[in-house]
N, C-alpha and C positions, 0 to 999 in steps of 0.2 A: 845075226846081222844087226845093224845100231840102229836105234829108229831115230829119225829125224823128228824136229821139230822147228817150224819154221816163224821164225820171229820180224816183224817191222823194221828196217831199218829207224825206224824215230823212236825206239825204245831205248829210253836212257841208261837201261841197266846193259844191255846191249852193247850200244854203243862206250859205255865206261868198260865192260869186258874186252871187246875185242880192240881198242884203243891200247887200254896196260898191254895186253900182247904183244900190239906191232910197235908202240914205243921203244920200245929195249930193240929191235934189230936195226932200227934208222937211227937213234941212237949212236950203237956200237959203229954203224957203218959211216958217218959224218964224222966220229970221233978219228975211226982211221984216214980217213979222207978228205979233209975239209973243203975241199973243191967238189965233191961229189952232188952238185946241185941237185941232182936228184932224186938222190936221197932228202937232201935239207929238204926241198922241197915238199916232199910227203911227210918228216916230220913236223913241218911247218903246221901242215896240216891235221895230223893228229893235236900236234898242241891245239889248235885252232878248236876242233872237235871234243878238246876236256877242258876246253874252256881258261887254258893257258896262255891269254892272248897276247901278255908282256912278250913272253916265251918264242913265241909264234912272228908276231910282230918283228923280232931280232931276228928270227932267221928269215922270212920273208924279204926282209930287206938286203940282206946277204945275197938271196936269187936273185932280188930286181937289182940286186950291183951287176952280179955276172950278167941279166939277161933283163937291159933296160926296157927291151918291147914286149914283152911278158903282158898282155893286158889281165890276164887271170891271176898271174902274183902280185900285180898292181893293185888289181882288187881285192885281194885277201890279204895284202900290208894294211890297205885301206880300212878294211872292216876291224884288220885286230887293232891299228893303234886309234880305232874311235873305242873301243871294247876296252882300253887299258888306258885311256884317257886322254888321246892325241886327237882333238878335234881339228885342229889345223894341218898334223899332219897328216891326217887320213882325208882331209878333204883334197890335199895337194895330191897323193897315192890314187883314190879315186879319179879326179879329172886328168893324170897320167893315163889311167887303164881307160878311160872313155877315148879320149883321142886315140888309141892304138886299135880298140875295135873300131873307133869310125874310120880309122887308115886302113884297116882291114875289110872295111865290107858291111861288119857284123852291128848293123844296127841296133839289131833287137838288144845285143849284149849294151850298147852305146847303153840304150836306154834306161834300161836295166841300173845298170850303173848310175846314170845321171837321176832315177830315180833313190838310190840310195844316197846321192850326193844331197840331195832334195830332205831327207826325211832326217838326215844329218844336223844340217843348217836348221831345219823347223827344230827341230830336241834342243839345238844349243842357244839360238836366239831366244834375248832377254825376251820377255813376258812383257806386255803391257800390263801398266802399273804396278809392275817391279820392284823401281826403285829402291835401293838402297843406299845407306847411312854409310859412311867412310868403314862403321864399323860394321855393315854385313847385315843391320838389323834396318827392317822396314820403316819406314818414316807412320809417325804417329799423325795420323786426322784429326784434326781438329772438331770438337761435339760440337762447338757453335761458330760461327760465323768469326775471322777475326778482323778489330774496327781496329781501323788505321789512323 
């Protein structure tokens, strides 16, 4: 008899194993089918899960064509195109997925949501005293006072 051994799901080696597994049959099954949302769907998520967010991102978006009230693909468009460098459009994707749980009921998710819409905006808003030069580079202080 095989013996078990029982691993974390938040174990990265774990989750990179059984991820390569299920890629190839959602994969094969989107490739036959490109309407098969359902599939997309979980490969979305796998991509999502190895950290393939461009990847993810593209099909994600594909579901929330076929199924614009999706608030959970709403949110997982949302997360990967901030994850692959779409700050604007994931913030647009997120307050999509927020109104459809608040039309749904589901506040808690609302929140949830408008809390990562939150920590989105704080990451990407400029910094006091920031500023930069046309060319990118920080403006230099003046060591003394300058007389006018």
């Amino acid at each position: 008899m095989p013996k078990l051994r029982f691993v974390p799901v938040t174990d990265t080696a774990f989750v990179a194993t059984w991820s390569a597994h299920a890629l190839g049959p959602f994969t094969a099954a989107v490739a036959r089918d490109s309407s098969d949302f359902q599939s997309r769907g979980q490969l979305a998520f796998l991509q999502m899960m190895r950290r393939d967010y461009a990847s993810a991102a593209a099909n994600y978006a594909l579901v929330v064509a076929a199924a614009p009230q999706s608030p959970e693909a709403l949110e997982y468009l949302g997360v990967c195109r901030y994850r692959a460098g779409d700050a604007p459009g994931s913030l647009a994707a997120l307050e999509a997925s927020m109104a459809q749980y608040q039309k749904s009921g589901d506040l808690a998710a609302a929140a949830r949501v408008e809390s990562e819409q939150l920590a989105i905006l704080h990451a990407t808003a400029p910094k006091a005293g920031a500023t930069r030069t046309a060319k990118g580079h920080a403006p230099r202080l003046a060591s003394r006072p300058v007389e006018h």
